[in-house]
C-alpha positions as CSV (number, residue, x, y, z in Angstrom):
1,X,159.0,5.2,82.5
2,X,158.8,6.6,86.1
3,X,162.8,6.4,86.2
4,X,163.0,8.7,83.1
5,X,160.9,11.3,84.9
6,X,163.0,10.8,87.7
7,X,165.9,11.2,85.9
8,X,164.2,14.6,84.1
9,X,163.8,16.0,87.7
10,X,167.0,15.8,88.7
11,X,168.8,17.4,85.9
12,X,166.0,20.1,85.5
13,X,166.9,21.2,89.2
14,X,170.7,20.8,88.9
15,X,170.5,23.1,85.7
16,X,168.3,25.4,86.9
17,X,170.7,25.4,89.9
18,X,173.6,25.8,87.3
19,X,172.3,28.9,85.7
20,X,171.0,31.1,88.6
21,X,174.8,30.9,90.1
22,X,176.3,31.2,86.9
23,X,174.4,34.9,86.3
24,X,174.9,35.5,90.3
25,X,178.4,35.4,89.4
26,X,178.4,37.7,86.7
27,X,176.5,40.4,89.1
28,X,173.2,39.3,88.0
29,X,174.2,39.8,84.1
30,X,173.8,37.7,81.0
31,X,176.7,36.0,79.7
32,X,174.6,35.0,77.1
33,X,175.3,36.5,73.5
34,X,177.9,38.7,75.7
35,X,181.1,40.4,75.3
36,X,182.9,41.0,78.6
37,X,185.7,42.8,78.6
38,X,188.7,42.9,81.4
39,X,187.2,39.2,83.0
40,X,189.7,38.6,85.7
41,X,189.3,35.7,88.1
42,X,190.4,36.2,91.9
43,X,192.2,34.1,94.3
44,X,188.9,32.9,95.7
45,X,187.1,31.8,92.6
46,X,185.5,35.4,92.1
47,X,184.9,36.8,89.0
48,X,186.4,40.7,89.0
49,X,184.6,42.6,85.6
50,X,185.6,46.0,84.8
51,X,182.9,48.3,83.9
52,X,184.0,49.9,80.7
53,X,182.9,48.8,77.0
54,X,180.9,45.6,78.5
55,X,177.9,44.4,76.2
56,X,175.7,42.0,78.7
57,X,172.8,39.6,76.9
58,X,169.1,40.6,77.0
59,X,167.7,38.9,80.4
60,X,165.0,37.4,78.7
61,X,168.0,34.5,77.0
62,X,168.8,33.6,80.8
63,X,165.4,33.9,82.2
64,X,164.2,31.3,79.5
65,X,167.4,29.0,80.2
66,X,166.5,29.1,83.9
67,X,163.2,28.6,83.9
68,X,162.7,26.1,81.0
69,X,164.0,23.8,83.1
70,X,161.6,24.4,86.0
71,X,158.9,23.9,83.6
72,X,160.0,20.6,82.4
73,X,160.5,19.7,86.4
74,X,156.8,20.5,87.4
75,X,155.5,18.8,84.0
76,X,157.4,15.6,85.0
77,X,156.4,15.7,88.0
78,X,152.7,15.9,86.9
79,X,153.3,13.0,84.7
80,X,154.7,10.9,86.7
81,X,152.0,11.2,89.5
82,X,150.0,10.7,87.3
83,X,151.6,7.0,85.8
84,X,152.0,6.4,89.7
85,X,148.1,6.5,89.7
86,X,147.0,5.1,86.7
87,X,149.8,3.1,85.9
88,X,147.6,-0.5,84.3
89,X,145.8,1.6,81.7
90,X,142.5,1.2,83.7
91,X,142.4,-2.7,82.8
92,X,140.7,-4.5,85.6
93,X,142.5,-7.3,88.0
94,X,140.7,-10.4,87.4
95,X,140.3,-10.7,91.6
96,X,138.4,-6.8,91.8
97,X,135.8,-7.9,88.8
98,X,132.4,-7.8,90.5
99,X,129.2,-9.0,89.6
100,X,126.7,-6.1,88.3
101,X,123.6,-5.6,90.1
102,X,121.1,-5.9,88.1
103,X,120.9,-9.5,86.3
């Protein structure tokens, strides 16, 4: 269980990685339900986009793609403190059982 949260954590990061570079690429546009037009790609892995008759995605498709993954990060990381902590369920070891007080 704890290695499937680990497992969420990584990728989370790595995508929200992914898709903040992707629209830093595009000069903080989204390539989202887009339609560039005169995409031309440099030398040095640049992307070169001319200005005329370019329709960019609403903001709001990236910012949910980007930070949907952040969420799922800190909620794994809740959860899996959480099974760290409590991770028998609350069942008592037969060793830590102790005698009540009043008999």
């Amino acid at each position: 269980m704890i290695f499937s949260y680990i497992i969420i954590l990584i990728s989370g990061i790595a995508t929200s990685l992914a898709i903040g570079s992707l629209i830093k690429m595009f000069g903080n546009e989204c390539i989202l339900y887009s339609h560039p037009v005169g995409v031309s790609v440099d030398v040095n892995s640049s992307i070169i986009i001319t200005s005329s008759g370019n329709y960019w995605g609403s903001m709001n498709y990236c910012n949910f793609c980007q930070f949907c993954p952040v969420a799922s990060v800190i909620f794994a990381g809740i959860w899996g403190v959480l099974f760290v902590m409590c991770g028998r369920g609350g069942n008592p070891d037969s060793k830590s059982v102790s005698t009540p007080l009043f008999l």
